[in-house]
CHARMM-style PDB file with segment names, atoms N, HN, CA, C and O in Angstrom:
ATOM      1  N   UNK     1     187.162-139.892-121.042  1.00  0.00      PROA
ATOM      2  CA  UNK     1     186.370-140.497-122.086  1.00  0.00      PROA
ATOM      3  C   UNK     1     186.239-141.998-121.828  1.00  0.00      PROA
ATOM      4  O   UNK     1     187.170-142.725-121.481  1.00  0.00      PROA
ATOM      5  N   UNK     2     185.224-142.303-121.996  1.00  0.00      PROA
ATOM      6  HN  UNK     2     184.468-141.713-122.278  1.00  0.00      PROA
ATOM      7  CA  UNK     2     184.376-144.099-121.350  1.00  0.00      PROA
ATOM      8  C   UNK     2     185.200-144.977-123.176  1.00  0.00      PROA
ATOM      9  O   UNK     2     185.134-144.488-124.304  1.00  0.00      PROA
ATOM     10  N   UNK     3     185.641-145.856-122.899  1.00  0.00      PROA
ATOM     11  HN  UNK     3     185.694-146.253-121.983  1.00  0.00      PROA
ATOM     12  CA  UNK     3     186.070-146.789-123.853  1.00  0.00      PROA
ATOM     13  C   UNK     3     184.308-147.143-124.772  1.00  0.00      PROA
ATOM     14  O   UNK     3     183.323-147.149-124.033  1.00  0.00      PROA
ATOM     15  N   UNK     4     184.148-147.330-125.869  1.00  0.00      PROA
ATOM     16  HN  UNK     4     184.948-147.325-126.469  1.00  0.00      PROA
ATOM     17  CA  UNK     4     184.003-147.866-126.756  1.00  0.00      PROA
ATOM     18  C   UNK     4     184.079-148.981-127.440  1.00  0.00      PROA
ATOM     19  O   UNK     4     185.274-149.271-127.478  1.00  0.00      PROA
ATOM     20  N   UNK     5     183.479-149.746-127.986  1.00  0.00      PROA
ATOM     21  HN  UNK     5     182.507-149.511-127.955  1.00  0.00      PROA
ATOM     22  CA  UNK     5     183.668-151.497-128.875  1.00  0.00      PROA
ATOM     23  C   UNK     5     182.571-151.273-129.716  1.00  0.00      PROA
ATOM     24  O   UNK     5     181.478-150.728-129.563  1.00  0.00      PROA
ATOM     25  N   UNK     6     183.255-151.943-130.830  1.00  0.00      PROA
ATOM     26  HN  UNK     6     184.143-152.386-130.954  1.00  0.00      PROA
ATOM     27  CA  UNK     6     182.337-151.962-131.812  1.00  0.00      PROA
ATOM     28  C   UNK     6     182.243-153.491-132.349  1.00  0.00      PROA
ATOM     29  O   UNK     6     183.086-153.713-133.218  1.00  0.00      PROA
ATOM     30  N   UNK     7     181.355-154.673-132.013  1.00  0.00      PROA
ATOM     31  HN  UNK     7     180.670-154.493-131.307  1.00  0.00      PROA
ATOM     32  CA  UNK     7     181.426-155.663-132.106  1.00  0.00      PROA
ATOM     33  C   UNK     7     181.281-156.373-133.847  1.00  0.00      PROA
ATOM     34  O   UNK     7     180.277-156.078-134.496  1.00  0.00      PROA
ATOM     35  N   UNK     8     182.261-157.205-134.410  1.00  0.00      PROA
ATOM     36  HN  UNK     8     183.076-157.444-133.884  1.00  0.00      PROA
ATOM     37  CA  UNK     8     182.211-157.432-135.343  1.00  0.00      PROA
ATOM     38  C   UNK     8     180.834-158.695-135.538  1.00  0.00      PROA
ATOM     39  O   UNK     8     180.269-159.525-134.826  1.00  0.00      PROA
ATOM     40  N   UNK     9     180.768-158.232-136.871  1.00  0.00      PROA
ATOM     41  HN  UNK     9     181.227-157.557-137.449  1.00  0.00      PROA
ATOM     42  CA  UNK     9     179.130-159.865-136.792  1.00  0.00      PROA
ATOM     43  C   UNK     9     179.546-161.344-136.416  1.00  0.00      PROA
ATOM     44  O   UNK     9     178.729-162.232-136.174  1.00  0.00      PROA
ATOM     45  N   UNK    10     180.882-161.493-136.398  1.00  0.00      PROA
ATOM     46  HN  UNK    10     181.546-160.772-136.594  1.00  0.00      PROA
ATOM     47  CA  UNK    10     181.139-162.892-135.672  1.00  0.00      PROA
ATOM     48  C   UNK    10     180.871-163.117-134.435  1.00  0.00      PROA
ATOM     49  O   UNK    10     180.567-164.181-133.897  1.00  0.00      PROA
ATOM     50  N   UNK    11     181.025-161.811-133.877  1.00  0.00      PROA
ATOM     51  HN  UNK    11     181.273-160.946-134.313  1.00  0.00      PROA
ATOM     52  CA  UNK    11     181.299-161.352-132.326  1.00  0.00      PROA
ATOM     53  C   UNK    11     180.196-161.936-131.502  1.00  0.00      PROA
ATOM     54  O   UNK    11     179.187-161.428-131.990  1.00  0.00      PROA
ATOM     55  N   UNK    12     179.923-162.517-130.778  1.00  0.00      PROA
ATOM     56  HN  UNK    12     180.743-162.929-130.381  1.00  0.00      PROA
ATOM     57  CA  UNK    12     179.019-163.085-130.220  1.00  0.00      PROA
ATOM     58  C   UNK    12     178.048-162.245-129.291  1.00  0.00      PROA
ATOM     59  O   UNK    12     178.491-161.724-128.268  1.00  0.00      PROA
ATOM     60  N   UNK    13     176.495-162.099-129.721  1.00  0.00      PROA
ATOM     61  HN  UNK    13     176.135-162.523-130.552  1.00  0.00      PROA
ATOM     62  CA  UNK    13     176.136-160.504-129.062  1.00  0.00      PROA
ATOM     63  C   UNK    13     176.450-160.861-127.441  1.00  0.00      PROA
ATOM     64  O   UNK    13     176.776-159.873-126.784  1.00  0.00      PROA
ATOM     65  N   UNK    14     176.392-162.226-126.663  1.00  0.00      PROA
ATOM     66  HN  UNK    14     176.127-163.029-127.198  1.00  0.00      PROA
ATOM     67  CA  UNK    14     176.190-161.994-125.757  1.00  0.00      PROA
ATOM     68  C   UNK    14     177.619-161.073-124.982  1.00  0.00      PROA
ATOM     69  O   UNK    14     177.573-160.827-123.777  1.00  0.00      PROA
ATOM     70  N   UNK    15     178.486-160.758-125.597  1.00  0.00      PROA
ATOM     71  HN  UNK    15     178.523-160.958-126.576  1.00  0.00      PROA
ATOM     72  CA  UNK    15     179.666-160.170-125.338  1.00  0.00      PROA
ATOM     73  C   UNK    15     179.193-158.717-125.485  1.00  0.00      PROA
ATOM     74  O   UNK    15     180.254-158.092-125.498  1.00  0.00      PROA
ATOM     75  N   UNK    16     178.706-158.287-125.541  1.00  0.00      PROA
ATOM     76  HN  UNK    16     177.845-158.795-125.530  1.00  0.00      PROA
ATOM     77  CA  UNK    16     177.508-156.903-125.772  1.00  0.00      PROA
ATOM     78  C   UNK    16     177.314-156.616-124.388  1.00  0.00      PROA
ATOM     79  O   UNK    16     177.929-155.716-123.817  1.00  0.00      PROA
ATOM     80  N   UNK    17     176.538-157.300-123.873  1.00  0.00      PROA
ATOM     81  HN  UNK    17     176.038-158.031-124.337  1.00  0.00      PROA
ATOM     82  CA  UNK    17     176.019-157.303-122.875  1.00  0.00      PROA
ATOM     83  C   UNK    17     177.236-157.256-121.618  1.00  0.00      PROA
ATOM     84  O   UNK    17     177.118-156.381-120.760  1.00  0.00      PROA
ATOM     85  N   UNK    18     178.389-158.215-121.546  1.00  0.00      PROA
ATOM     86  HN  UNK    18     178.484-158.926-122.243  1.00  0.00      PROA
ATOM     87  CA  UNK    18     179.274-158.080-120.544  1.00  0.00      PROA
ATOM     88  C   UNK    18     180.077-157.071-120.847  1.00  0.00      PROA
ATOM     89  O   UNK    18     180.277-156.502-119.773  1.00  0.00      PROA
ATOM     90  N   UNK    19     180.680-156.492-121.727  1.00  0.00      PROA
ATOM     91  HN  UNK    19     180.518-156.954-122.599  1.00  0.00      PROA
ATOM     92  CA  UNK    19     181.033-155.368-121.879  1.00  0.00      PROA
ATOM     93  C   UNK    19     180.351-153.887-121.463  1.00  0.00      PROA
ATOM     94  O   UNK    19     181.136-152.980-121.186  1.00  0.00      PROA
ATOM     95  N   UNK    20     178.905-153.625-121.414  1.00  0.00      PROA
ATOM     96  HN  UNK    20     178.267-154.362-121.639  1.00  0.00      PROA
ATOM     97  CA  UNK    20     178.412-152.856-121.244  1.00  0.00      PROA
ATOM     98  C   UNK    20     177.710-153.261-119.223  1.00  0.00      PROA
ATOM     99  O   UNK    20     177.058-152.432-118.588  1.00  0.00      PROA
ATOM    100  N   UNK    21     178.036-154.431-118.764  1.00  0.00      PROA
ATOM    101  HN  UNK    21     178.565-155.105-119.280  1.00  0.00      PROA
ATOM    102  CA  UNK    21     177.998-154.619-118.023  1.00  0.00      PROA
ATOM    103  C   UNK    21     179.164-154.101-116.477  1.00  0.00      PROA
ATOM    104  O   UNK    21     179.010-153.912-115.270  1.00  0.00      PROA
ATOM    105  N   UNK    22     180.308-154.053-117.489  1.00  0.00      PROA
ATOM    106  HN  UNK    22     180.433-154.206-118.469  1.00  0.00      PROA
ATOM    107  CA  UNK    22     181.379-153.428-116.410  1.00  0.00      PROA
ATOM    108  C   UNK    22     182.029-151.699-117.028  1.00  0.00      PROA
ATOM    109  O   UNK    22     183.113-151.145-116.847  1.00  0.00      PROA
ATOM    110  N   UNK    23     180.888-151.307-117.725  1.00  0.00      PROA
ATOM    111  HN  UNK    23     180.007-151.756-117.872  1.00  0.00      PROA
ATOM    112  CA  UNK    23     180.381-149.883-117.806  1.00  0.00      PROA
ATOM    113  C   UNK    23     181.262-149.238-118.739  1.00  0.00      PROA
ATOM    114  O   UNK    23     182.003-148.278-118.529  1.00  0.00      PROA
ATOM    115  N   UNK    24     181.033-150.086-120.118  1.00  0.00      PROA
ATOM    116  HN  UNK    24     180.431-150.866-120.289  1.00  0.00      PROA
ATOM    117  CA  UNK    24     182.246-149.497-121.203  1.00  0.00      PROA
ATOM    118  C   UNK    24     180.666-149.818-122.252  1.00  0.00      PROA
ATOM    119  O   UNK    24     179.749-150.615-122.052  1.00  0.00      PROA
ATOM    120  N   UNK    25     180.932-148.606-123.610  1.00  0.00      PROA
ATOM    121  HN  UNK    25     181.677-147.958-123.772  1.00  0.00      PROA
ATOM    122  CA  UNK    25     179.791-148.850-123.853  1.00  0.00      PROA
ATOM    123  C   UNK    25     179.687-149.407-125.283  1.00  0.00      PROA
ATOM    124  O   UNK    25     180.342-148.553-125.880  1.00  0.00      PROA
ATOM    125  N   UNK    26     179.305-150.250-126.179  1.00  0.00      PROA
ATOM    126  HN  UNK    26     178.773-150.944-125.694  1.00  0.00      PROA
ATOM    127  CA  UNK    26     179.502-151.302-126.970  1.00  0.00      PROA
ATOM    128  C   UNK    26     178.469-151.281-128.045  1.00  0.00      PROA
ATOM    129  O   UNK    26     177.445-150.710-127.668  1.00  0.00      PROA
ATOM    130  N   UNK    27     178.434-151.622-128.978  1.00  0.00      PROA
ATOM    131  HN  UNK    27     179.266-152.085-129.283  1.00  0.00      PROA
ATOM    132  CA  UNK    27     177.632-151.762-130.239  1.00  0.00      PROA
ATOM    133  C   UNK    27     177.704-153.246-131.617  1.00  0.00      PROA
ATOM    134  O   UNK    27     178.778-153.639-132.074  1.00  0.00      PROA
ATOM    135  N   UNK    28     176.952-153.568-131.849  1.00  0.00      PROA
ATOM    136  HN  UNK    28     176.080-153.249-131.479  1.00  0.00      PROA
ATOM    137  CA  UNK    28     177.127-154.182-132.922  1.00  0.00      PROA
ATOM    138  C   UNK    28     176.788-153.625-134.580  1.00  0.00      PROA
ATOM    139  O   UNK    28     176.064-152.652-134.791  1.00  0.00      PROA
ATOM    140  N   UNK    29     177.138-154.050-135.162  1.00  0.00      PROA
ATOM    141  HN  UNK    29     177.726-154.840-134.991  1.00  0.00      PROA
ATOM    142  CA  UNK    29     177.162-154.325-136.615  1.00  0.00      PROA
ATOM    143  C   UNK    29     175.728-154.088-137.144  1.00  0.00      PROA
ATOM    144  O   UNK    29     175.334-153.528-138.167  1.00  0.00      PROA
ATOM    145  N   UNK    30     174.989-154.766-136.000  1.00  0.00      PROA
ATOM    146  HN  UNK    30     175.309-155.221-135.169  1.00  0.00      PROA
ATOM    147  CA  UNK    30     173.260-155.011-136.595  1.00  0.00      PROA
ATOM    148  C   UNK    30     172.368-153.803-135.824  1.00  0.00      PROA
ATOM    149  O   UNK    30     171.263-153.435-136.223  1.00  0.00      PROA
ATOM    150  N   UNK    31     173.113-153.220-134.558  1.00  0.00      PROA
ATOM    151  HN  UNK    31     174.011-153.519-134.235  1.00  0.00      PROA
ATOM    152  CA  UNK    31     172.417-152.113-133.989  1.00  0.00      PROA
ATOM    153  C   UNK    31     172.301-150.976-135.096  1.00  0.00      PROA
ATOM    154  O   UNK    31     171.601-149.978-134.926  1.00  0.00      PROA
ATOM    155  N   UNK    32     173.074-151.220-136.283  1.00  0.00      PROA
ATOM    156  HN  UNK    32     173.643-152.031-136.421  1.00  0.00      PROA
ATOM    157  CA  UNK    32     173.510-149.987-137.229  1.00  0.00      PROA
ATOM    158  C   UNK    32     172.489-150.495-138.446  1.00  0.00      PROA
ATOM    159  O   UNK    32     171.827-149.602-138.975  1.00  0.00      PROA
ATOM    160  N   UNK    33     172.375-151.349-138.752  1.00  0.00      PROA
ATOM    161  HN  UNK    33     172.913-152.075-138.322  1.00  0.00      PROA
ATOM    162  CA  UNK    33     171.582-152.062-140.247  1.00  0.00      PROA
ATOM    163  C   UNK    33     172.766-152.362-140.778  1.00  0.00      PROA
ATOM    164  O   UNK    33     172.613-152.191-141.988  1.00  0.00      PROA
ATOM    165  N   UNK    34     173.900-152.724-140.567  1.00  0.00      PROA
ATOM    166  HN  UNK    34     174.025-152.863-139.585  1.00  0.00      PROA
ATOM    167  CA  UNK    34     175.078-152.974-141.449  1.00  0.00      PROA
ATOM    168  C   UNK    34     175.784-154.017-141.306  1.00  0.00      PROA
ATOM    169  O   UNK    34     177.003-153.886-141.188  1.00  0.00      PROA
ATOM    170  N   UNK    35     175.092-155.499-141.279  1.00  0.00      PROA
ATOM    171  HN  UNK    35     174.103-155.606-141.375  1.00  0.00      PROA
ATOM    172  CA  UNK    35     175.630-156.888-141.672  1.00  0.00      PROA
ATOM    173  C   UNK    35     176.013-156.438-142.799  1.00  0.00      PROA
ATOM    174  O   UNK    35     175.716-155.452-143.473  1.00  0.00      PROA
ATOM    175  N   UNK    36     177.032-157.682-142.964  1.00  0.00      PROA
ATOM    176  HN  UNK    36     177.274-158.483-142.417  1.00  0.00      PROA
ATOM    177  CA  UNK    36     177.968-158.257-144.723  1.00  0.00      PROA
ATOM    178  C   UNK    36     178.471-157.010-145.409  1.00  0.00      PROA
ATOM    179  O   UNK    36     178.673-156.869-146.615  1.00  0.00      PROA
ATOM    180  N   UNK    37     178.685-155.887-144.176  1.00  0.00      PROA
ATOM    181  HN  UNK    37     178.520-156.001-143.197  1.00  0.00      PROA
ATOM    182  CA  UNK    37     179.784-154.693-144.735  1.00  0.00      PROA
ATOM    183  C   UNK    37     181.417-155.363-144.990  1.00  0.00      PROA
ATOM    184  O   UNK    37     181.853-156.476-144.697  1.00  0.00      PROA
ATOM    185  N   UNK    38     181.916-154.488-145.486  1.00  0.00      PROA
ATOM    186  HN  UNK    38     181.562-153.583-145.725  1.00  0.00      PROA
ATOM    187  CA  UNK    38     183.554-155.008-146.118  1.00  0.00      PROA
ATOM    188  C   UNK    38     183.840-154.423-144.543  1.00  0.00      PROA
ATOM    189  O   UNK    38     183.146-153.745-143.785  1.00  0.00      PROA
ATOM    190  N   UNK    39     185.477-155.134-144.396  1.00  0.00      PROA
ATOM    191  HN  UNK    39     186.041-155.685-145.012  1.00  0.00      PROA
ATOM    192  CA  UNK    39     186.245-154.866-143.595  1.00  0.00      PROA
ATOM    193  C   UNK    39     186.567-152.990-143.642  1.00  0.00      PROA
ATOM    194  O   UNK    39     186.709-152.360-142.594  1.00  0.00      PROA
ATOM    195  N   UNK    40     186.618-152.523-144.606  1.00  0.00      PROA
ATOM    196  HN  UNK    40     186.502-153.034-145.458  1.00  0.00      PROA
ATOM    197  CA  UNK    40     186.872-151.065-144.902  1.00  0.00      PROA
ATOM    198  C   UNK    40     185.614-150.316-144.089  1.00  0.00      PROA
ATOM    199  O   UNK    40     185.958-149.243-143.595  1.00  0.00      PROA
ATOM    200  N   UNK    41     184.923-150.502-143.977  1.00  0.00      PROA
ATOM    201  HN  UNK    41     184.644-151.374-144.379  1.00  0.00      PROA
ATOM    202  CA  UNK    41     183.473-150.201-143.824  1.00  0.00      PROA
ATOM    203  C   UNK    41     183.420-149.895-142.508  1.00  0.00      PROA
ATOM    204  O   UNK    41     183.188-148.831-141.934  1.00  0.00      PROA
ATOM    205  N   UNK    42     183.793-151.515-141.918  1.00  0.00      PROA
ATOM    206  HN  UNK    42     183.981-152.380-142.384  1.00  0.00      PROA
ATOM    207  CA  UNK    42     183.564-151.715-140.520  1.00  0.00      PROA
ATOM    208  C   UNK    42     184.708-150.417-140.037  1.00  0.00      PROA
ATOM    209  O   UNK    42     184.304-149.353-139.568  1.00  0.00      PROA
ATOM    210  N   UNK    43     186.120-150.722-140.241  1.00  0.00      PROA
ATOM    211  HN  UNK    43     186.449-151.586-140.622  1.00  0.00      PROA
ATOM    212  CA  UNK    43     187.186-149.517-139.741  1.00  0.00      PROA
ATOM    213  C   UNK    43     186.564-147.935-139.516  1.00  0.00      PROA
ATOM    214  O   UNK    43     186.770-147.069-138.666  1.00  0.00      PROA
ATOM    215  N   UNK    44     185.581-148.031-140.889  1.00  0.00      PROA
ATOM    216  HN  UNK    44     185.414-148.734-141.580  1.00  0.00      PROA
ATOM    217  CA  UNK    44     185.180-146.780-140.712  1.00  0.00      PROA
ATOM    218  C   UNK    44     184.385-145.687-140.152  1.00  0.00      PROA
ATOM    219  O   UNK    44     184.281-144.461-140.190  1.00  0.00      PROA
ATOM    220  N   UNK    45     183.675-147.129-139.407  1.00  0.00      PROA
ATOM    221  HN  UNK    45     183.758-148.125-139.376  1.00  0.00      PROA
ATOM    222  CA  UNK    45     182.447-146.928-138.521  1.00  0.00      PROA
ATOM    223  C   UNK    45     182.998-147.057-136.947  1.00  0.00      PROA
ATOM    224  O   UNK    45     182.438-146.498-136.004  1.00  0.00      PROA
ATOM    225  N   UNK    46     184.044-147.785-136.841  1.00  0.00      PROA
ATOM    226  HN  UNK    46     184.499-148.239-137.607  1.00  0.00      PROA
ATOM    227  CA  UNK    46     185.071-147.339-135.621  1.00  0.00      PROA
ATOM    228  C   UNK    46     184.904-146.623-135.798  1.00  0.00      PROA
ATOM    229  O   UNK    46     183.808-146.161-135.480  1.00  0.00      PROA
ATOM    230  N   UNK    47     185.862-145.856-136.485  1.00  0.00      PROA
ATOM    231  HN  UNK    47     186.753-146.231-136.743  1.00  0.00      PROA
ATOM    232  CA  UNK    47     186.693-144.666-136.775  1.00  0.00      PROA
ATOM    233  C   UNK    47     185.820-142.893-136.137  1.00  0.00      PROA
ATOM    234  O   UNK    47     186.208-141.964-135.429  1.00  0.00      PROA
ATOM    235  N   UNK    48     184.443-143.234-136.943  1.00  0.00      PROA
ATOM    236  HN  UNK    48     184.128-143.989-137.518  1.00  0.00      PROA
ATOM    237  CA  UNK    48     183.447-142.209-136.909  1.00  0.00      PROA
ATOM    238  C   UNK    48     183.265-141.967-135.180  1.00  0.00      PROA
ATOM    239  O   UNK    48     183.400-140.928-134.533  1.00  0.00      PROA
ATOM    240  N   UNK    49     182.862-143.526-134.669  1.00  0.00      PROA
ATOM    241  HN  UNK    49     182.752-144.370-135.195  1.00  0.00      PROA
ATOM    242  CA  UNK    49     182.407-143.747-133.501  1.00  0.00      PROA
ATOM    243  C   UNK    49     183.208-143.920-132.128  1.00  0.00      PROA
ATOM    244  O   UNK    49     182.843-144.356-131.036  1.00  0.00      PROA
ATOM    245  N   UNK    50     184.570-143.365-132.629  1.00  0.00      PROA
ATOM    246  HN  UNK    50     184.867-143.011-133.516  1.00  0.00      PROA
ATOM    247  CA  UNK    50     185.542-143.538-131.877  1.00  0.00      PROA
ATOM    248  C   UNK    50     185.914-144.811-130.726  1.00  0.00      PROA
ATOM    249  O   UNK    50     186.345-144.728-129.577  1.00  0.00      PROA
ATOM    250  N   UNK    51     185.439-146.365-131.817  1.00  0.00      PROA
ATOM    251  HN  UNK    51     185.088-146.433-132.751  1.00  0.00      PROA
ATOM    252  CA  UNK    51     185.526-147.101-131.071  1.00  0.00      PROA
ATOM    253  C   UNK    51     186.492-148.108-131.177  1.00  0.00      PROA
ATOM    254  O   UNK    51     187.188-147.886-132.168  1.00  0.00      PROA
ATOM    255  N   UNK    52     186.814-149.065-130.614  1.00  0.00      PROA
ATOM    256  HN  UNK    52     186.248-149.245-129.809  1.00  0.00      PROA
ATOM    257  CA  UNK    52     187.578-149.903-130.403  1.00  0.00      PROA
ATOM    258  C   UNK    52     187.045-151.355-131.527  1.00  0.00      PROA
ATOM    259  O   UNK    52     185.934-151.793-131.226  1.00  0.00      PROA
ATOM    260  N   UNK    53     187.564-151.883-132.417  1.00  0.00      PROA
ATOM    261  HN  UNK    53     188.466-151.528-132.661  1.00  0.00      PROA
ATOM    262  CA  UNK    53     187.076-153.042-133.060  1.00  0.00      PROA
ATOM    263  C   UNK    53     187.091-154.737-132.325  1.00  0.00      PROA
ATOM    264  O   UNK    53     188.144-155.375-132.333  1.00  0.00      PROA
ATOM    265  N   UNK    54     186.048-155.217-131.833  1.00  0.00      PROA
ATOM    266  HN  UNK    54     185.193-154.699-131.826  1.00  0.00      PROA
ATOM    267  CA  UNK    54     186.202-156.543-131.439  1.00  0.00      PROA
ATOM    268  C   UNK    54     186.117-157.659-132.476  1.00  0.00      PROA
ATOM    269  O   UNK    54     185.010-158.197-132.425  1.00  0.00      PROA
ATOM    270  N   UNK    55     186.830-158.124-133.296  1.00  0.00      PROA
ATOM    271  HN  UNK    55     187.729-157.687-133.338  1.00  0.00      PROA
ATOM    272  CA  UNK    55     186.698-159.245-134.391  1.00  0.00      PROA
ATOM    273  C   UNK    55     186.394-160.777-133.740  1.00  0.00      PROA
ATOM    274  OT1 UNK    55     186.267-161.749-134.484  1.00  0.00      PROA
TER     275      UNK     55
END
């Protein structure tokens, strides 16, 4: 199974890009429509997406 990140909205997108650059595959907050979610929220969308949280 390929690692996962799920970039928090602080997260700087260009960190998107180098992550998915050395072939791990990555997401933000805004790829979803879900800026200014609670911290609970975000866990949970790991959670679903079996990913790793980058704050």
């Amino acid at each position: 199974m390929r690692l996962k990140f799920l970039l928090d909205e602080n997260v700087p997108i260009s960190i998107k890009k180098v992550i998915q650059d050395n072939g791990f595959k990555a997401f933000t907050l805004h790829d979803f429509n879900m800026l200014g979610i609670k911290n609970g929220k975000v866990a949970e969308l790991a959670l679903n997406n079996n990913a790793i949280i980058l704050a």
